[in-house]
N, C-alpha and C positions, 0 to 999 in steps of 0.2 A: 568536315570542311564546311566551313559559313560560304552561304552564295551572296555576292555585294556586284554591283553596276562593274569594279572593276576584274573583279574574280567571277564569274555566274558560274560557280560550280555548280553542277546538279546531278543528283540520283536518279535512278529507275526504280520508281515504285511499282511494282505488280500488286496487282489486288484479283483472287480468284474468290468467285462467287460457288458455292457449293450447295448443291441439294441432293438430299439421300447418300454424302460422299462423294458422290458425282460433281465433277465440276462442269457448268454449265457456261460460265462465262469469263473473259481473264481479261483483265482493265490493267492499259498503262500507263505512268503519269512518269513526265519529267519534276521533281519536286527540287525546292532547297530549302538551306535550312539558316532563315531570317532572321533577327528579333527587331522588332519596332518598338519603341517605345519613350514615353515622354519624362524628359528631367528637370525639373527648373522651366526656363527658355529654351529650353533646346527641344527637339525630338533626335533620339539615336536611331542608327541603324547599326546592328551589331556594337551598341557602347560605342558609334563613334557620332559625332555632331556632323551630318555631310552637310556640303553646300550642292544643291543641286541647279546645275547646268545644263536648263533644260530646252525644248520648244514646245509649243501646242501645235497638233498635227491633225487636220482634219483627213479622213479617206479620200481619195482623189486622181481623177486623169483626163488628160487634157481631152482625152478622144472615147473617152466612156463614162464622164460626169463621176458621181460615186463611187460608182464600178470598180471595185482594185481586186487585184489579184496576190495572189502567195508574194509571188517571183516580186512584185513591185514594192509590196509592202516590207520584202526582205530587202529590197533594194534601197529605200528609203534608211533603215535601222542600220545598216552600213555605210553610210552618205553620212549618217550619224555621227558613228563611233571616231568614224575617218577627221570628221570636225571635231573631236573632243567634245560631245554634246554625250550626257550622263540619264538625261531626265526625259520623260514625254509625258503630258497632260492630254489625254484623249477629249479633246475638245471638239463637241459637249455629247459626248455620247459614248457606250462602250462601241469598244469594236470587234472583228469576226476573234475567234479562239486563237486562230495562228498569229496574229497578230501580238497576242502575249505569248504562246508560246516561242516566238521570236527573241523579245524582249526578256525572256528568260535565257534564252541560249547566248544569245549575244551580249547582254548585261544593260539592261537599262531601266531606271527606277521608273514605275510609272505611278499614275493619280490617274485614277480609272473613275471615270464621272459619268453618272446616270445620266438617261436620256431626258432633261428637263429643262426647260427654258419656257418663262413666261415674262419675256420681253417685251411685246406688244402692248404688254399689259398697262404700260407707262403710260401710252395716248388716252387711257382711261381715267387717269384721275386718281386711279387706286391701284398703283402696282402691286399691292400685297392682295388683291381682291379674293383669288383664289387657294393663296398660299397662307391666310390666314383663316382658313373656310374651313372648317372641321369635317363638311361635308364632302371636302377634296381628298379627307384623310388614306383613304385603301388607296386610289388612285396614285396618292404619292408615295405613300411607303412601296408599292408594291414597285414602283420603276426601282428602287435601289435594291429591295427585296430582287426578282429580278438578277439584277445586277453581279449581287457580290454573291448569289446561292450559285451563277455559273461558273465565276471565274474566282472563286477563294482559293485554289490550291496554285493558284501562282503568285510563286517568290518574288514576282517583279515590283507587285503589287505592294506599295507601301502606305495609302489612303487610299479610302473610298470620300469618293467627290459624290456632293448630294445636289449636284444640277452646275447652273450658271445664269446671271441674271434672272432671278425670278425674286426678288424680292426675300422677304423673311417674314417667318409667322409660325402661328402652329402648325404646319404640317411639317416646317423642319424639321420643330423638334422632335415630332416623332419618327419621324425618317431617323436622325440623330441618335432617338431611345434603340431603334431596333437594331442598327449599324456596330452600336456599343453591349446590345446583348450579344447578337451574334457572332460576333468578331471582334472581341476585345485586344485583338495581337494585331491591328493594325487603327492608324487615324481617322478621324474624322476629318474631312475636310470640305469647306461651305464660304468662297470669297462675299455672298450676301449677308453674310451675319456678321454684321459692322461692328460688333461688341464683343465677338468672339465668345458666345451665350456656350453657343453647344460643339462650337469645331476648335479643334484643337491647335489647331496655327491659325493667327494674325496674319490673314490673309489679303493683300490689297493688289488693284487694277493702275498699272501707270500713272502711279505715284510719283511725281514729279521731283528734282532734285532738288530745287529752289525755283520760289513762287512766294508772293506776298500776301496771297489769300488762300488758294487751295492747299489742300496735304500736302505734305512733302518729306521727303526722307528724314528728316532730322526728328520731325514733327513724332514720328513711326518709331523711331531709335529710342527715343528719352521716353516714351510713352506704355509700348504695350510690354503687356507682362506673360507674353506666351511667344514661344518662335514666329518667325514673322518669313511669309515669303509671298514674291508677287508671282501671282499663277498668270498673269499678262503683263509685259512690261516692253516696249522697246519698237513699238509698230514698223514692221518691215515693207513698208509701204513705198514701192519705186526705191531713189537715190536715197537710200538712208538704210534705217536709222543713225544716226547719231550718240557718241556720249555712253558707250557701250564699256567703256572703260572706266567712268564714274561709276556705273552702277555697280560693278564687280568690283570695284576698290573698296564700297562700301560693305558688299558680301565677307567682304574676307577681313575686315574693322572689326566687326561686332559679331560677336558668337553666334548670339539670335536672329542674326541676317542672316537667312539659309537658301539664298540664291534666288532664282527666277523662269519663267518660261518665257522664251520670245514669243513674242506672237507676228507671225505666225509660217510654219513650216515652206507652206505651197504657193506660189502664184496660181490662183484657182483663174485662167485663162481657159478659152474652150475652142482648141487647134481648129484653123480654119484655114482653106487653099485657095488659094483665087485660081483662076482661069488661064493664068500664065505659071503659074507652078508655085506661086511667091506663099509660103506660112506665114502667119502672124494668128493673133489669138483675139476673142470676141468676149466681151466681159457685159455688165448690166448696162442696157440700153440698148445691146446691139440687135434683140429678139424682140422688139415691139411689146419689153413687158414694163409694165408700172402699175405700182410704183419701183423704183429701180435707187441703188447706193450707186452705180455707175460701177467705175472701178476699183471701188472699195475694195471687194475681192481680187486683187492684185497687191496683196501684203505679204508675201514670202520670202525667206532666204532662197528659196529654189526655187528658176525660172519653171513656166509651165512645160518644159522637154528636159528639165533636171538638172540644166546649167547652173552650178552654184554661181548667185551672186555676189557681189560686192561684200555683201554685207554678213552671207555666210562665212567666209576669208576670214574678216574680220571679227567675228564672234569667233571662228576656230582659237585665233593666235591670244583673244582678249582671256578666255580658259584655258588655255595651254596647261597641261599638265605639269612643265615644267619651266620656273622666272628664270630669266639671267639678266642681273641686274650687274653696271658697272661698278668696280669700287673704284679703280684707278687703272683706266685705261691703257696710261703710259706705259707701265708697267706688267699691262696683262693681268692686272687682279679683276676677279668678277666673282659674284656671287650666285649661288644655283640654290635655288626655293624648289622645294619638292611640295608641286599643291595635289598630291593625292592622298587619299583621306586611308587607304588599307596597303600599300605597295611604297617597294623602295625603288630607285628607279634602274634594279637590276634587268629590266624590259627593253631597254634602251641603249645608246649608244651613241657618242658625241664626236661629231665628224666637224673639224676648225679647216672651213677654206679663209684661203687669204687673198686675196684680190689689188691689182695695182686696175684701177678703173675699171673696164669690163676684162681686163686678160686673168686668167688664174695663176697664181704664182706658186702657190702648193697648196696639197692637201695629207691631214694624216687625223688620225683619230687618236683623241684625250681620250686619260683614263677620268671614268665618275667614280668619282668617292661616292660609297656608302650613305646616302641620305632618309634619315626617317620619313616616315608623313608627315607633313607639313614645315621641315625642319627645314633650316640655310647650312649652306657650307660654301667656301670659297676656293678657288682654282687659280692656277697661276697661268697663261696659256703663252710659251713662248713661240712671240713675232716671228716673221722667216728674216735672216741676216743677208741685208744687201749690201750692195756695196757702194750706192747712192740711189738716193728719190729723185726720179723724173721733175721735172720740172711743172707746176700746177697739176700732178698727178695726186690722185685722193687711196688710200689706201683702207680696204675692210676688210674685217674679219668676220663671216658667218658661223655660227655654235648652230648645227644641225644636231637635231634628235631624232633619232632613227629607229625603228624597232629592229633587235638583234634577230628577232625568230618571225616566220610567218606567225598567223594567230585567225581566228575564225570570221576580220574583219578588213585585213590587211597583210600583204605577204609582208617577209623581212625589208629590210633598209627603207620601208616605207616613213616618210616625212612628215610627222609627229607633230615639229614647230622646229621655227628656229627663229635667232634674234642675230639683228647685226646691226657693226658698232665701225665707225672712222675710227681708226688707231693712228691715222696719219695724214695731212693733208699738206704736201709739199706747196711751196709759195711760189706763183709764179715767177719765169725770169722776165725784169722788166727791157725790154730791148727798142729802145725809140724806131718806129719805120723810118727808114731812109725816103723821102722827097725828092732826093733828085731827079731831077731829068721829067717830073711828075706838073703838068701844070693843071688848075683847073680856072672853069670861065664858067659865066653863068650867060643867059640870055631871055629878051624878054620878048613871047610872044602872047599876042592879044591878054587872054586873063592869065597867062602862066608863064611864070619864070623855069627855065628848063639849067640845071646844073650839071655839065658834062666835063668829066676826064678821059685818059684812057681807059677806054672797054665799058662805060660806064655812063647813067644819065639816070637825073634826080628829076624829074616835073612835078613842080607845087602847083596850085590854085592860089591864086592873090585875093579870089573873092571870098572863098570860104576856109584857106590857109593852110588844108588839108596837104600831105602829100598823094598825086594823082594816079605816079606811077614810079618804080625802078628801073630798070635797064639793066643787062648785064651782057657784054658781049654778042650783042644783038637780041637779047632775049629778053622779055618782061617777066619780073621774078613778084614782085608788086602790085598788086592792080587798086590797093587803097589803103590809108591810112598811114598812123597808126589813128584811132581818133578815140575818146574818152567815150566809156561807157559805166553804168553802175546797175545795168539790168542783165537779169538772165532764163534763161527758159525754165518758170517757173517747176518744180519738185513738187510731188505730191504732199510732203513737209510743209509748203509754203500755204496749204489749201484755205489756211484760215486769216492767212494774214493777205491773201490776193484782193480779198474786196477792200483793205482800204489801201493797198499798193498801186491801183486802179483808180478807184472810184475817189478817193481823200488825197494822194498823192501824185499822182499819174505817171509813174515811176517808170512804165512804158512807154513814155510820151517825152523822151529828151530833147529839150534842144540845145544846141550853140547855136549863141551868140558871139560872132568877131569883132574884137574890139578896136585891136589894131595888128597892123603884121609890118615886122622889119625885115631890112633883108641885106648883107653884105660881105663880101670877102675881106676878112680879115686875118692876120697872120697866117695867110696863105691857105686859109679853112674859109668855107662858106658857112655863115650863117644865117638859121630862120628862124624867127621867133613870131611867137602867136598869143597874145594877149586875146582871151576870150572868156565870157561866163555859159555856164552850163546849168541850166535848174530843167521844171518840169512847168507843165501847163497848171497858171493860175497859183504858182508857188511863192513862196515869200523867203525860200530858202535856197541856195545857189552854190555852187564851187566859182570861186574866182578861177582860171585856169592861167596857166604861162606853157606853152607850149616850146621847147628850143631843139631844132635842131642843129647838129654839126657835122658838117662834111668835109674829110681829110682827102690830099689829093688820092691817095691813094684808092680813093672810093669806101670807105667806113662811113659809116654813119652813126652817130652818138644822138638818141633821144635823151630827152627830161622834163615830166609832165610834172609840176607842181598845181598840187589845187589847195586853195583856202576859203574851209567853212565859211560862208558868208551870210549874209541877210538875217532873217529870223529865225536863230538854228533850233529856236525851242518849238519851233513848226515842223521841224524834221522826223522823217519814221526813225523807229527806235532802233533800226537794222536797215543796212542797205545789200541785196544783193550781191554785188560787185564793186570793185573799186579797180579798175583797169582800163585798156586799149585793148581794141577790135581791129583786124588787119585782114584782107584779102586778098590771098597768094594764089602763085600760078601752081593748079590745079595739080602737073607733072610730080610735083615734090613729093610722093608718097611715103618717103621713107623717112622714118623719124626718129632721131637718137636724141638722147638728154640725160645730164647728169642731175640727179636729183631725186627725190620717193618713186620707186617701182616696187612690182612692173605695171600693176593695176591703177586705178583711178583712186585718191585720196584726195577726203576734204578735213580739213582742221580738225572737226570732233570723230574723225572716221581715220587715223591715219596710222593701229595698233600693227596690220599686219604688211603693212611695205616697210620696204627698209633703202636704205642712200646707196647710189650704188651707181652705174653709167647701163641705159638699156636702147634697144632697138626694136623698132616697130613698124608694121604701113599701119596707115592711117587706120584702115575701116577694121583694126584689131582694136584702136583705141576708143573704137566707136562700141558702146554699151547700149547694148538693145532694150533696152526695158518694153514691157509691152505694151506701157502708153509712153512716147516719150514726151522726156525732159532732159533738165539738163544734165551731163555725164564726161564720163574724161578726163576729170580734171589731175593735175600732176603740183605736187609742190618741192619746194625748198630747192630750184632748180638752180644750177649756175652757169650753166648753156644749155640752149636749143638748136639744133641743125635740122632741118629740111633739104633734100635732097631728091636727085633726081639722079641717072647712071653717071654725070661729067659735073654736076653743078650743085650748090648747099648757099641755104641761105641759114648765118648760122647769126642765131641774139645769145648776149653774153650780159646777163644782171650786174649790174654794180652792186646790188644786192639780192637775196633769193627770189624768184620768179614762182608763180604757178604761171600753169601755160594748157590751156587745150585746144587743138587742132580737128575739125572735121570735116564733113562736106556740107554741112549744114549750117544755114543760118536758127540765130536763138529761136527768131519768131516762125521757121518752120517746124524746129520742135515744140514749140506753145500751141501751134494750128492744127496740129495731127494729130488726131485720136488714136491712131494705128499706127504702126513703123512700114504699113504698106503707103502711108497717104506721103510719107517723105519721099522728095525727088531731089536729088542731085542737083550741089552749084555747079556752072561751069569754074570754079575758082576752089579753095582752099577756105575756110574762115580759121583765122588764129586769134584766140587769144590769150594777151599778155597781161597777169593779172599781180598789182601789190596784195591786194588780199581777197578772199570770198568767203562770203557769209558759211558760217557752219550748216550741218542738216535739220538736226535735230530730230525731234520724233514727234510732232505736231501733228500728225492726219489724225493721231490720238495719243497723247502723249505728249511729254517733256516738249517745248519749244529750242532754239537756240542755248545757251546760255551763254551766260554774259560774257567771257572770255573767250566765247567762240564766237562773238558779235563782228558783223562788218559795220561797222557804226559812220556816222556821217562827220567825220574829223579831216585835220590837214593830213596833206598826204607830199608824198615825193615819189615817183616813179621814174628809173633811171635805164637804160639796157642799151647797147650797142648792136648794131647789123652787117656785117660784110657778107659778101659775097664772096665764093669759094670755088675753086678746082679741086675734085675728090680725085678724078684720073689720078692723080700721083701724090696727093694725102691724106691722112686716113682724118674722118672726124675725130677721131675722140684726140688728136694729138692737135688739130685745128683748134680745139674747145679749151685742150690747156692751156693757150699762149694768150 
């Protein structure tokens, strides 16, 4: 039996040591049985071309630095598997024996890399100073020497890695000569040898997708002539990465793309208590040392106490071991891609819910056809037979993969991936509110016109044109807005482009200007309209804004923010954060429903593992703790939002798709805090209501936005509706339909 990442089968080798007859000693090794080797552009594993789907995982804990143990490091390789993660790069050093012998049991390919790094060595002038020194020769062979004389009898092991960052020279290559004596059944592998002299994979550092002057994937594809894989790619650095789904479209294009390592596994945070009991974690600068990266070392899928993040989620679902691709929705055709490289997808098990909004309508389990590796096949999956669609009710189907059996990483029915699809979205019924008996009146005091019906009261400002407050029933549901913003709490993503967001734009420095404000009942609606421009300090570049609002008597209220690019647009940055309204609600409304991407937070290039769907939430679940904060939360493709309290909902309804996030936090208190301890509570809600927001991308190193995931500085139109609601005796999500 061949041992592979998805099979790790393995023997017991015994080895008895004998003198005079006498056995003196008895050795035992879990072993398998591998072959490595190079074809073309490719490297096999067992005659197949894998892609690996990997991390880089430094030793780690929040409360003992380095220090890891069995139990943690087991616990990690199962955090793994669970994510559909194939690959580990010991980055940059080996690590303890159990740590492969893990990786052996459990199945995961690893790139075991010597302890070397001459990094530093850059501020000198001569990075290669030592690595080109013949007189460094013992010193460097012996670290891999070393290395692979400990750990050669595990099968995990697929290359030996001859450092990281140290430049190239002659002592590579001789590291490279003794690697390929000693061990000819496994790779060489060296990302510093730019020419690919002595390693055997075309190895590159966050390679960017597209760029006009640096490398870039395409550049990489037409070019090298040995397998190509990036042993760092996708910086998981706070709200990101991004664009996680580019990069794996490309793996799986070209044969010689053979996947990638995130970088990187851990948020290296260091557990700290205050004095009232509150956790948060301590990164560089908080120990009085410098020089300091700050919180550089806060780039992992997994938070520093093991909470997968965001971005872990979404690298699960972006490798998914198994596509489901639509062919014809209507119909129930779809297509199933088996992406495993040795198994069929007899492991599994296809569990189709059906969903009218958030209620379950049925569930029962598809049979899988028989699928090779890497092969497509298609399924027919039949609907459940109603006997009419609710009215504005949205209808999905979930394809759950399940494991049939427990297994050494996950018990049975455990949740593998799954993908979902609208099969139906019923049209609203259009029914005119009835007016009668309904009157409404405005009135003018000092700066503010106050617009009152039954149960109900609008207060604008005449000076600044804003809305002041809502009313409802006696109660302020309101307390500002909506009003036009394009900034947000900067992302560790944004770190390079903050000084000229600042300093060349002042992109955190908005103002309005009001130009004029009208104001009038007309066909029995109040309306306000707000002519005003919106730029930044010392800018040449502006939104025209028209601001309108409409009030029916019934108490609705219909917004519509149009802006037009104005002034000197060719002064504009080449991405804007935001392009929305900022609203401050009463604080009571913690419960949050919305039909639209769940259950987690999704931004444009981050959005592979939510799916459409109707969810429910309090607030401080939607709140994403990163351990420096920024900005987070966010939700898209939305077609209503409800806020709610046990009697009352303030529910927005898009005329077109919404993002939307809600917290207790203003932007600029997450821009201010270093820690999620230095955050204090609004007395209010902060909402906002967003046309679009900039992508994340992977810039604290790595790929920027790209261009289709740009918020860019164009015309826009923002539309959405507000009423006010009684939950007592209706449900939201039937409130959301209408």
């Amino acid at each position: 039996m061949k041992w592979s990442a998805e099979n790790p089968y393995l023997y017991k080798l015994i080895m008895t040591v004998y003198n005079d007859n006498e056995a003196i000693e008895v050795v035992q090794q879990d072993v398998g049985f591998v072959q490595i080797e190079l074809r073309g552009k490719q490297f096999l594993v067992n005659g197949v071309a894998i892609k690996l789907k990997g991390v880089n995982r430094h030793d780690y804990s929040p409360t003992k630095g380095r220090v890891t143990t069995y139990e943690s490091v087991e616990q990690d390789i199962i955090l793994m598997k669970q994510h559909n993660i194939n690959a580990i790069r010991t980055a940059h050093y080996p690590n303890s024996p159990y740590f492969y012998e893990l990786c052996n049991r459990y199945g995961m390919y690893v790139i075991s890399e010597a302890d070397l790094e001459c990094h530093g060595f850059e501020l000198t002038g001569d990075y290669k100073w030592i690595s080109d020194n013949p007189e460094w020769e013992e010193a460097y062979v012996n670290r891999i020497k070393r290395t692979l004389m400990r750990d050669k009898n595990n099968p995990c092991i697929i290359m030996w890695s001859l450092g990281n960052e140290s430049a190239f020279g002659y002592n590579f290559r001789k590291m490279s000569e003794y690697v390929k004596k000693t061990d000819p059944t496994r790779l060489v592998h060296y990302e510093g040898d730019f020419e690919a002299e002595i390693s055997d994979v075309y190895t590159t550092m966050y390679t960017w997708l597209e760029h006009d002057e640096k490398l870039t994937m395409d550049k990489v594809i037409h070019t090298t002539q040995k397998p190509h894989i990036l042993c760092e790619y996708a910086h998981a650095m706070g709200n990101g990465p991004g664009n996680l789904k580019e990069y794996q479209d490309l793996f799986y294009k070209y044969d010689h793309l053979q996947g990638g390592f995130i970088w990187e596994w851990f948020d290296h945070g260091i557990e700290t208590v205050t004095e009232d009991g509150k956790v948060y974690y301590r990164y560089g600068g908080d120990f009085g040392d410098e020089p300091t990266n700050g919180n550089f070392c806060i780039d992992g899928l997994l938070m520093p106490d093991r909470t997968p993040s965001t971005a872990l989620t979404e690298y699960k679902k972006v490798i998914e071991p198994v596509q489901t691709e639509p062919i014809d929705i209507k119909s129930g055709l779809y297509q199933l891609t088996n992406r495993q490289e040795f198994k069929s997808l007899n492991d599994y098990k296809l569990i189709c819910c059906f969903y009218e909004d958030d209620q379950l309508l049925e569930e029962k389990e598809q049979t899988l056809p028989e699928i090779a590796t890497r092969d497509s096949k298609q399924i027919t999956i039949a609907y459940p037979k109603l006997n009419n669609f609710k009215p504005g009710a949205q209808y999905t189907v979930h394809l759950i993969y399940r494991l049939k059996e427990d297994t050494s990483w996950a018990k049975a029915n455990f949740e593998v991936t799954k993908s979902v699809f609208i099969y139906h979205k019923e049209p609203k019924q259009i029914v005119a509110p009835s007016t009668e008996g309904l009157d409404l009146s405005f009135t003018e005091k000092d700066f503010t016109v106050i617009v009152s019906g039954e149960n109900f009261a609008y207060t604008f400002d005449k000076v600044r044109g804003n809305l002041i407050e809502a009313r409802f029933q006696g109660h302020t549901f309101i307390k500002k807005g909506p009003n036009f913003t394009w900034w947000r709490a900067p992302i560790d993503n944004d770190m390079y482009y903050l000084k000229d967001y600042k300093n060349k734009y002042f992109m955190h420095l908005g103002h309005e200007i009001i130009r004029d404000i009208t104001y009038d009942i007309n066909n029995g609606s109040f309306d306000w309209t707000v002519h005003a421009f919106y730029g930044t300090t010392n800018s040449s570049w502006y939104y025209d804004l028209t601001y309108k609002y409409v009030i029916s008597p019934a108490g609705k209220m219909r917004v519509e923010v149009n802006g037009i690019a104005s002034g000197r647009k060719e002064n504009a940055p080449p991405m804007l954060p935001r392009i929305g309204v900022t609203m401050h609600l009463n604080k009571q409304l913690q419960s949050v429903s919305w039909r639209g991407l769940g259950p987690h937070e999704n931004y444009v290039d981050s959005c592979q593992s939510v799916y459409p769907g109707v969810f429910h939430a309090n607030v401080d679940k939607l709140f994403v703790n990163y351990v420096k904060p920024q900005e987070n939360g966010n939700h898209m493709d939305c077609d209503w939002i409800g806020l709610s309290n046990k009697n009352h909902a303030l529910l927005f309804k898009g005329n077109h798709p919404l993002n939307f996030r809600v917290s207790k936090y203003e932007d600029v208190d997450l821009e201010k805090a270093k820690h999620t301890i230095n955050l204090v509570e609004r007395d209010y809600l902060v909402l906002h209501l967003d046309k679009q927001q900039n992508g994340l991308g992977s810039n604290s190193c790595g790929q920027d936005q790209l261009d289709k995931y740009r918020c860019k500085f164009d015309d826009f139109s923002l539309s959405f509706e507000i009423s006010f609601e009684d939950v007592t005796t209706n449900n939201i999500v039937e409130l959301g339909r209408k």
